[in-house]
C-alpha positions in Angstrom: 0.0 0.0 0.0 1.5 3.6 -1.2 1.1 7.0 0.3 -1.4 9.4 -2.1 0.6 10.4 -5.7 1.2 14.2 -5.5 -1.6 15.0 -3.1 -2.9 19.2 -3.4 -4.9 20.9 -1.1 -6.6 24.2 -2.1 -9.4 26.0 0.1 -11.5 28.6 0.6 -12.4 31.0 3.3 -14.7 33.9 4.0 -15.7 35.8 7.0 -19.5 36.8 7.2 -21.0 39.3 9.3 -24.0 38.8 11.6 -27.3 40.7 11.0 -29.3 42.9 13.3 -31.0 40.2 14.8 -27.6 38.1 15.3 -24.5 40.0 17.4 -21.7 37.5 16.0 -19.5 36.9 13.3 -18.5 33.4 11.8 -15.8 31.8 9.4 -16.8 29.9 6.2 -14.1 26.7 5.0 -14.2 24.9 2.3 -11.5 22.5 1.3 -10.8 20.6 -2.1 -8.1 17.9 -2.1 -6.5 16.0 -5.5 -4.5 13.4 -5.5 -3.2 10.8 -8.7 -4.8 7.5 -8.3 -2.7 4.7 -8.7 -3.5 2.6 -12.2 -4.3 -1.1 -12.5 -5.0 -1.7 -8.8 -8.2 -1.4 -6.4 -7.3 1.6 -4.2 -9.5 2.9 -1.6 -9.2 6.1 0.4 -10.5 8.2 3.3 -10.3 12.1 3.8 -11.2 13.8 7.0 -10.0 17.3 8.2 -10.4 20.5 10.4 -10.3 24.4 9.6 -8.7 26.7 12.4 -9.2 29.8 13.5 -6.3 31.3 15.8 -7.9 34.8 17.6 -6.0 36.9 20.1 -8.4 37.8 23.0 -7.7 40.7 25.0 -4.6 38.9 26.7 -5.4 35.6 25.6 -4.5 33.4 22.2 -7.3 31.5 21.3 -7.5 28.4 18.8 -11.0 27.5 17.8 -11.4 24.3 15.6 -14.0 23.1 13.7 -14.7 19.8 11.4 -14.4 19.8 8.0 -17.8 18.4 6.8 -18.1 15.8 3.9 -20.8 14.1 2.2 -20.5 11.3 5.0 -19.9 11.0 8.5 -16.8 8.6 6.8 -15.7 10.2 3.8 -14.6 6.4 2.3 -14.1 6.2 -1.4 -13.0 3.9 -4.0 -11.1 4.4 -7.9 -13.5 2.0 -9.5 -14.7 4.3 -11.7 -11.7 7.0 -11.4 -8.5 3.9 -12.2 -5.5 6.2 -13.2 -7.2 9.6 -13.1 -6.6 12.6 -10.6 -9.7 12.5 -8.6 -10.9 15.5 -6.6 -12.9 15.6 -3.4 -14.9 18.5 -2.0 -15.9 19.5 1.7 -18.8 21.3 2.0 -18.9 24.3 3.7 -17.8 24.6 7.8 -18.1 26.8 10.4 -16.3 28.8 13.1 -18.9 31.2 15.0 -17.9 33.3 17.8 -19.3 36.7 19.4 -16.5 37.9 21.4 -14.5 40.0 17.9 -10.6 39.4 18.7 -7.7 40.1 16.8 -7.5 37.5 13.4 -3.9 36.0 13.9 -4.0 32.8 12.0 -6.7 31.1 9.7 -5.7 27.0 8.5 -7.3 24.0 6.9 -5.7 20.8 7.8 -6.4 17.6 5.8 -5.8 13.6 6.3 -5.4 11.4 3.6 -6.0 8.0 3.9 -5.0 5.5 1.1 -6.4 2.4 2.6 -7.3 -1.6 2.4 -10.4 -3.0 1.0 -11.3 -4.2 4.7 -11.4 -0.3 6.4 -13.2 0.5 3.1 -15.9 -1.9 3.5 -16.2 -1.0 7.5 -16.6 2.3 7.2 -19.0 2.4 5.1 -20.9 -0.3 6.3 -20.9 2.4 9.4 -22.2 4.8 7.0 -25.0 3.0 5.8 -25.5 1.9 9.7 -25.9 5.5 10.9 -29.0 6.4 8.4 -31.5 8.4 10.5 -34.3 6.9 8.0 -37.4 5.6 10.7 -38.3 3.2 7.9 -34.7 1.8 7.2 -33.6 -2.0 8.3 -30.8 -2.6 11.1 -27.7 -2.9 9.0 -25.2 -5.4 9.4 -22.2 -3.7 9.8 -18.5 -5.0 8.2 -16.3 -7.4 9.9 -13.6 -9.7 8.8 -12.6 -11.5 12.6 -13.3 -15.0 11.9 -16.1 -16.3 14.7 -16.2 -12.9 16.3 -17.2 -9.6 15.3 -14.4 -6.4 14.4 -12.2 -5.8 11.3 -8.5 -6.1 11.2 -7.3 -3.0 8.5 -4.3 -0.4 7.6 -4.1 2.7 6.1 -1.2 4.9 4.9 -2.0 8.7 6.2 -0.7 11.6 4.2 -1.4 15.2 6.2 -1.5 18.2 4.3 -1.5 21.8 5.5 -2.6 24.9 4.0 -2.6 28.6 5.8 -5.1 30.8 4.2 
């Protein structure tokens, strides 16, 4: 199992203002990530990330964090129809809110990527499917490869990528 190929991380961020009825002030993130899929071989991945916010307070230096926000709770993915290409993954947007205004010292994304086996692929989203809020949906059986018992034996390769804004 190899790290990503030539992973990129790009992002965007905006600071809106709260309205008369709201007294506070928030950040928008959004990340994209790209990476060169290995050819001629299953590969399965996982992204996850944070955006940060680093404020000084009065006296105080203050980091607030917030998720990065993909389509799942599990952002698993595989190349099966993407063998060979770059392939590009989106966050949607993310959130930093605060009403105490501070001096703006520092504003990051940070980004994980997993290249992983087929066994944490099929686990996580096995979780995914497991966690649909749908009343009308049927208990899910979720992923496991431990022979006579229940868990999953897996790896993953993590590549971390940084970008200040």
């Amino acid at each position: 199992m190899q790290t990503a190929l030539n992973p990129e991380l790009s992002g965007k961020f905006l600071k809106q203002e709260g309205g008369s009825v709201f007294d506070f002030e928030q950040y928008v993130f959004r990340a994209v990530t790209k990476w060169d899929d290995q050819a001629n071989e299953k590969n399965f991945y996982r992204v996850s990330g944070q955006c940060l916010i680093t404020r000084k307070l009065q006296s105080q230096v203050v980091t607030d964090t917030a998720e990065l926000y993909f389509s799942k709770a599990f952002a698993v993915l595989n190349d099966f129809d993407k063998d060979g290409t770059r392939i590009s993954y989106s966050s949607s947007d993310s959130y930093i809110s605060y009403g105490e205004e501070g001096e703006l010292l520092a504003k990051e994304l940070r980004l994980n990527l997993y290249v992983t086996d087929e066994a944490y692929y099929q686990y996580h989203n096995s979780v995914n499917g497991a966690m649909d809020e749908s009343p009308f949906k049927e208990p899910a059986v979720v992923y496991t490869n431990v022979k006579g018992g229940l868990g999953v034996v897996s790896s993953y390769r993590k590549t971390e990528l940084k970008l200040a804004l």
